[in-house]
SEFIGU-568354 format. One record per residue (C-alpha): residue in three letters; x, y, z; residue number from 1. Coordinates in pm, 1 decimal. Layout:
REM SEFIGU-568354
  type         x         y         z  seq
   ala         X         Y         Z  NUM
...
***
This chain:
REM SEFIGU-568354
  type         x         y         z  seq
   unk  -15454.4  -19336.6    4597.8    1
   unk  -15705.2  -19140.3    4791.3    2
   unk  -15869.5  -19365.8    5032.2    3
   unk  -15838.1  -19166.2    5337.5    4
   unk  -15603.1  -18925.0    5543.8    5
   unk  -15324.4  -19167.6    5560.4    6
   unk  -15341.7  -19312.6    5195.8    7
   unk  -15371.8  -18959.7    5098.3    8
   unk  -15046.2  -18798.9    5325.9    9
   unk  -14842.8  -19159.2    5199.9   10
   unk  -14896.5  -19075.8    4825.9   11
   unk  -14854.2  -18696.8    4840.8   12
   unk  -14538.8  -18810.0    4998.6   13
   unk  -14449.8  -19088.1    4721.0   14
   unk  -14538.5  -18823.4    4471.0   15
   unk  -14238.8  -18588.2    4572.5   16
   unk  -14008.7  -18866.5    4658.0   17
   unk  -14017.9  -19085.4    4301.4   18
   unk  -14173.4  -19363.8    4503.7   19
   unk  -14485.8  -19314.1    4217.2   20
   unk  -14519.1  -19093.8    3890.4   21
   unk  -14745.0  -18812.5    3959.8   22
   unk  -14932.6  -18804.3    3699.3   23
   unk  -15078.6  -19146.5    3795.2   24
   unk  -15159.5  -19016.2    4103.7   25
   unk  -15361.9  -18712.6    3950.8   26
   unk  -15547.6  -18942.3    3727.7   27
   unk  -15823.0  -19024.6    4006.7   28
   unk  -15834.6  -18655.0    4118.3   29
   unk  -15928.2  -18510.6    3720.2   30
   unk  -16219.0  -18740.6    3711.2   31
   unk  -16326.6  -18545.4    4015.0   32
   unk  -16235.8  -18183.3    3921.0   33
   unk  -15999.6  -18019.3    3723.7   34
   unk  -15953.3  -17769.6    4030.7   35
   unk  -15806.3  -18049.0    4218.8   36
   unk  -15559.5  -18126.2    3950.4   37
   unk  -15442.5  -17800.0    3970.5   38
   unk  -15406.6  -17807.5    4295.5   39
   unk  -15187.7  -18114.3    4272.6   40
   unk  -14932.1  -17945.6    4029.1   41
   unk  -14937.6  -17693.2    4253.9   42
   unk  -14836.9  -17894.1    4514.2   43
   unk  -14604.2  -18035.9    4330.6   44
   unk  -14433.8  -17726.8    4222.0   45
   unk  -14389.5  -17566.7    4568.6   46
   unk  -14219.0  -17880.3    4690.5   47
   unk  -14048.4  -17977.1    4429.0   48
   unk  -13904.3  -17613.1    4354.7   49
   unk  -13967.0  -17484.1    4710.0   50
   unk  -13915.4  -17684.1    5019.3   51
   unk  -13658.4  -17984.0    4855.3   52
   unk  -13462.7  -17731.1    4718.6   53
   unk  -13485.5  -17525.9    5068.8   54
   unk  -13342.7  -17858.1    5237.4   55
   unk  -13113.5  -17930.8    4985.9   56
   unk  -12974.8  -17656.3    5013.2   57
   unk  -12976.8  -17659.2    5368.1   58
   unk  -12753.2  -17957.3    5370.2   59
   unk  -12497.8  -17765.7    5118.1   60
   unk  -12464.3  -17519.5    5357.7   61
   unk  -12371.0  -17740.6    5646.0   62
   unk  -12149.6  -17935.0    5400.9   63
   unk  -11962.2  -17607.0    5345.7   64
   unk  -11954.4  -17461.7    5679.6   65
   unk  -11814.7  -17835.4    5779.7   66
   unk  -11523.5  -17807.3    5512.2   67
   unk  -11434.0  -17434.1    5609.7   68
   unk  -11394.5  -17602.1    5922.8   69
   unk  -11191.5  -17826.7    5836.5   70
   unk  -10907.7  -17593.8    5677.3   71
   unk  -10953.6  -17403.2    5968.7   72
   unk  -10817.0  -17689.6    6171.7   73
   unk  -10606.8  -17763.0    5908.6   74
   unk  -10423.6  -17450.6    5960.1   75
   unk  -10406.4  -17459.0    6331.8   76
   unk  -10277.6  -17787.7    6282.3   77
   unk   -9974.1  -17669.7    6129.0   78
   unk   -9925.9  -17337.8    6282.1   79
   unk   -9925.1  -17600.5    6611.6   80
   unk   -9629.6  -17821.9    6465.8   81
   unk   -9447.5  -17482.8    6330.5   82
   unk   -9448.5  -17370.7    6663.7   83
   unk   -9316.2  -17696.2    6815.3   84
   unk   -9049.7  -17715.5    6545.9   85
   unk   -8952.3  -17389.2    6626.9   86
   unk   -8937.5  -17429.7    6989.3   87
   unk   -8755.3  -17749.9    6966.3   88
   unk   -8490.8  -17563.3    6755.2   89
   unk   -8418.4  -17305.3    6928.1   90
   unk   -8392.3  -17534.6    7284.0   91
   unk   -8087.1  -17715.6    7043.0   92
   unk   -7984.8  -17358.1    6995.6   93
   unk   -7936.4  -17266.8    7359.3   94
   unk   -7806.9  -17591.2    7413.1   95
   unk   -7525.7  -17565.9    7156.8   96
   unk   -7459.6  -17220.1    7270.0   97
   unk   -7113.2  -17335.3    7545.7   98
   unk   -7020.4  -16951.7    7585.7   99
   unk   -7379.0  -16837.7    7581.1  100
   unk   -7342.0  -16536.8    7335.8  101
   unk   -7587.5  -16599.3    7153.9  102
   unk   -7424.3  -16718.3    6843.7  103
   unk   -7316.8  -17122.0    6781.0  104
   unk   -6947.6  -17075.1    6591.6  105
   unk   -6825.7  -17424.8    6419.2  106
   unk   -6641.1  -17532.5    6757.5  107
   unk   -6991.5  -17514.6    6936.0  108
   unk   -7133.9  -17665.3    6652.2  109
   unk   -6980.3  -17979.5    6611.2  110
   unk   -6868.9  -18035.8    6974.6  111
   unk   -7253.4  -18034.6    7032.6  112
   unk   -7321.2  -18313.0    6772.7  113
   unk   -7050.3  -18574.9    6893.9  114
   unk   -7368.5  -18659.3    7094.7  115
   unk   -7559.3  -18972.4    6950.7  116
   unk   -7880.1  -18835.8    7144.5  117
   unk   -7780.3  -18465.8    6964.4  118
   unk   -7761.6  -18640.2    6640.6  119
   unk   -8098.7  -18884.2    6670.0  120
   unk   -8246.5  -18532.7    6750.6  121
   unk   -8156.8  -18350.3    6447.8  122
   unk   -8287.9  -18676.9    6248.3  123
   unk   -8611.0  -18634.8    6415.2  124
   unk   -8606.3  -18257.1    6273.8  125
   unk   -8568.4  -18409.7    5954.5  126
   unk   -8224.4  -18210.9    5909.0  127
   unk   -7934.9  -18461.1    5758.0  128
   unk   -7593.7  -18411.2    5950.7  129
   unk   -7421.7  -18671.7    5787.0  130
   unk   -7216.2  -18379.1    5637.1  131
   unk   -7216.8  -18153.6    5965.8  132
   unk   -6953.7  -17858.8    5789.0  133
   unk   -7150.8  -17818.4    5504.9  134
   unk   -7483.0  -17768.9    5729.4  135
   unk   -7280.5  -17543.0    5939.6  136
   unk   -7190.3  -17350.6    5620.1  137
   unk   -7540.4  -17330.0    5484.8  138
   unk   -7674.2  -17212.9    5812.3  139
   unk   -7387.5  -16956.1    5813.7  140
   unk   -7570.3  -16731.1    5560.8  141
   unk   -7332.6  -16411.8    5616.3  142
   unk   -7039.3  -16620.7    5610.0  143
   unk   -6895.9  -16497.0    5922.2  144
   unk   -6821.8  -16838.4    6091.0  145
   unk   -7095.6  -16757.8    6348.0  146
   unk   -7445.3  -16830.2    6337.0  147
   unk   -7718.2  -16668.0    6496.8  148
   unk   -8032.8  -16802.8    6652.8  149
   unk   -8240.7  -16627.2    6319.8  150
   unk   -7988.6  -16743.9    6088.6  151
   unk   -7984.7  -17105.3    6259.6  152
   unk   -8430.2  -17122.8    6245.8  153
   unk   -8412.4  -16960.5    5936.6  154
   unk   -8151.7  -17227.9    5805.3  155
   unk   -8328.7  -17492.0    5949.5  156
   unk   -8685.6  -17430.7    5834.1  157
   unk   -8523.8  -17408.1    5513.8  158
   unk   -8307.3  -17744.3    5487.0  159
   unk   -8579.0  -17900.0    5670.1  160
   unk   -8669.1  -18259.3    5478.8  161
   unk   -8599.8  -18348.6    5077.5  162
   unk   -8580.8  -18100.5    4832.1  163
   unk   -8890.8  -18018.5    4697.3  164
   unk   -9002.2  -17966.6    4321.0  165
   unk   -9029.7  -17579.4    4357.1  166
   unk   -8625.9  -17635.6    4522.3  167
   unk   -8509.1  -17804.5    4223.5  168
   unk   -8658.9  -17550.3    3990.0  169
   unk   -8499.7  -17259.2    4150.8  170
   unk   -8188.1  -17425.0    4122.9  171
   unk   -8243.1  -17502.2    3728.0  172
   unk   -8355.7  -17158.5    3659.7  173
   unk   -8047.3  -17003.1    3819.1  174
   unk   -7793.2  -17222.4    3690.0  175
   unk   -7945.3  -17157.1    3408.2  176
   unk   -7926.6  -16780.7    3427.9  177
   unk   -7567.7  -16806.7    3526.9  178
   unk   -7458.9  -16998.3    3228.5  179
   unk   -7615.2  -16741.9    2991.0  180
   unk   -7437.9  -16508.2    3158.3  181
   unk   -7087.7  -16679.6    3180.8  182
   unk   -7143.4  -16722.9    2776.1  183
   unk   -7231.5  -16399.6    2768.7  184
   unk   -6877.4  -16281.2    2955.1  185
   unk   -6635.0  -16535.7    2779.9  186
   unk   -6792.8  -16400.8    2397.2  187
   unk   -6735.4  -16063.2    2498.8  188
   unk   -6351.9  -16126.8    2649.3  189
   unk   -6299.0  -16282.0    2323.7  190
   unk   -6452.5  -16020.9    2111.7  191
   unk   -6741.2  -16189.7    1980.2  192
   unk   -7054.8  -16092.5    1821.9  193
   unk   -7296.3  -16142.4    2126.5  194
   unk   -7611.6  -16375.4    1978.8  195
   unk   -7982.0  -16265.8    2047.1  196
***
């Protein structure tokens, strides 16, 4: 194990890397001197403990700083494609906008959508128009047959793709809440004991 510089440098290197048990290595060095045995659990110890766990965690640290990263570009990513959505609604906007008031009213609306290129469009925004009133009306959050550009990128952002999980939940839970309450008013009209 000892037979020179390099023979001693290879198996002080196979010691810390499993490539041989240690204590087979030490053997040779205890018939010598305890001292050196000592020394070689020393050795042992501070690279073990001290400079593997040094690189180790060197390579954490990279692996981290990597990942952070990562959901840093992850986030630009989609702030990027927000801002193109947004951009490319609000360009349909303007273009829908005939009088240029800065409100689309139902006329505007659907005049603007009798285009196939208009309609292919709004596909690509992943916004159905199949039923083109009822859009209108959900966009139309005030209800006053005009909708502005914030009501239209609100609307859109909103209807934007399939309902999600969180969607269908909300509209359990208030359907929900709404029934109670209907219950609630007939039992009363009729003079009933409400139940608790």
């Amino acid at each position: 194990w000892w037979g020179g510089m390099y023979r001693s440098i290879t198996t002080l290197f196979m010691v810390i890397t499993g490539g041989v048990d240690w204590s087979e290595a030490v053997r040779p060095l205890r018939s010598i001197s305890f001292f050196y045995e000592l020394l070689m659990v020393f050795y042992i110890f501070f690279m073990v403990f001290g400079v593997l766990n040094v690189v180790v965690g060197a390579f954490v640290a990279t692996t981290a700083s990597i990942a952070a990263a990562d959901k840093e570009a992850l986030v630009k990513v989609e702030t990027d494609r927000l801002k193109s959505y947004t951009g490319r609604i609000k360009q349909f906007f303007k273009e829908a906008d005939a009088d240029k008031d800065g409100t689309l009213s139902w006329q505007e609306f659907s005049a603007h959508l009798k285009d196939p290129k208009v309609k292919a469009y709004f596909q690509a925004l992943e916004l159905d128009v199949q039923q083109a009133h009822m859009l209108f009306e959900l966009l139309d959050t005030d209800g006053s047959n005009q909708v502005t550009i914030d009501e239209f990128l609100e609307g859109c952002m909103r209807l934007k793709g399939q309902a999600r999980s969180i969607d269908m939940n909300m509209l359990l839970f208030t359907s929900h809440r709404m029934f109670v309450a209907l219950q609630e008013f007939i039992s009363i009209e009729r003079g009933e004991p409400e139940d608790k």
